[in-house]
N, C-alpha and C positions, 0 to 999 in steps of 0.2 A: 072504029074509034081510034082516035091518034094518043101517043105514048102519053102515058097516065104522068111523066114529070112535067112539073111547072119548074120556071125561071124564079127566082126569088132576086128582088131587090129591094135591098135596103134604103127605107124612107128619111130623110132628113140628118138626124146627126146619128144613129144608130150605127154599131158596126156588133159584127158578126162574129165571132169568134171560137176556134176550137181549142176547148183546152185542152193544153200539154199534159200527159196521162202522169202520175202522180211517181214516184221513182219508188215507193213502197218503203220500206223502211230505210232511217237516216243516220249521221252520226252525228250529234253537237260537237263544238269546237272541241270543248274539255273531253273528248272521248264518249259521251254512256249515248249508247244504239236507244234510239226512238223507232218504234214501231210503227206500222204503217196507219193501226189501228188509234195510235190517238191523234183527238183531233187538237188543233191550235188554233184558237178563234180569230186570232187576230191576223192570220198568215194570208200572204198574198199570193196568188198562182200566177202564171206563165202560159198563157194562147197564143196561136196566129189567126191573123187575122184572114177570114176567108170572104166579109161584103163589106162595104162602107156604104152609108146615102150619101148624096149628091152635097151635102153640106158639113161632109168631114174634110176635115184642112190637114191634121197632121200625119194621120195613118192610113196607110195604103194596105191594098192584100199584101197578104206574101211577112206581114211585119209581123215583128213577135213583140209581144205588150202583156204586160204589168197590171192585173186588178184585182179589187179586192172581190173576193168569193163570195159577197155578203149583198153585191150590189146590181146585179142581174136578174136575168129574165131568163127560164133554160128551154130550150126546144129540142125535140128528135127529129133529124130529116133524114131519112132511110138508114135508119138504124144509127146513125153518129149523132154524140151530142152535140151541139153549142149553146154558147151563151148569146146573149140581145143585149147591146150596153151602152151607154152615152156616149159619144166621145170623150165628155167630161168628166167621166167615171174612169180612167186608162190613169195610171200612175205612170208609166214610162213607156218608150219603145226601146226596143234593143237593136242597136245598129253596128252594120259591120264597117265601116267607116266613123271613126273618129276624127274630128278636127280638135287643134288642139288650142284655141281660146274658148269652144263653148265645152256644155257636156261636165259632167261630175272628176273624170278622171276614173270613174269605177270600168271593170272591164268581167265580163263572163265568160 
């Protein structure tokens, strides 16, 4: 029998993603430590991107993007998780080249 992994590719506009593992406990600006333990509904997280289908235009593997945790699909592929998500589901990518007429001006 030949090696039990399959190739996975990503269908249509779907892209792949492993989320960035959480930093555990925070500080807010004004100082008071938030705990890892609670949760914030409305917070966005931080993956890269590991598959794209053939009908995603903006992001590539390798990119790091912006979605909301609410809007996904989760899967285990040997042992790691990620997420299944629209292209149109991605709030941002984070890039290490900035030009300087487009882009927010924000920097991480």
């Amino acid at each position: 029998m030949s090696d039990p992994r399959l190739e996975i590719q990503m269908l249509h506009d779907r892209v792949l993603v492993c989320p960035t593992p959480g930093e555990g406990e925070r500080r807010s600006t004004g100082g008071i430590v938030i705990p890892a333990t609670a949760s914030v509904s409305k917070r966005l997280a931080w993956g890269e991107v590991h598959g794209t289908g053939n009908h995603v235009r903006t992001v590539k593997v390798g990119d790091r993007v912006l979605y909301g945790p609410d809007d996904h699909a989760e899967v285990e592929i040997d042992g790691t998780s990620y997420v299944v998500l629209r292209e149109r589901d991605l709030h941002a990518v984070a890039s290490e080249k900035i030009e300087p007429t487009s882009g927010t001006g924000l920097y991480l």
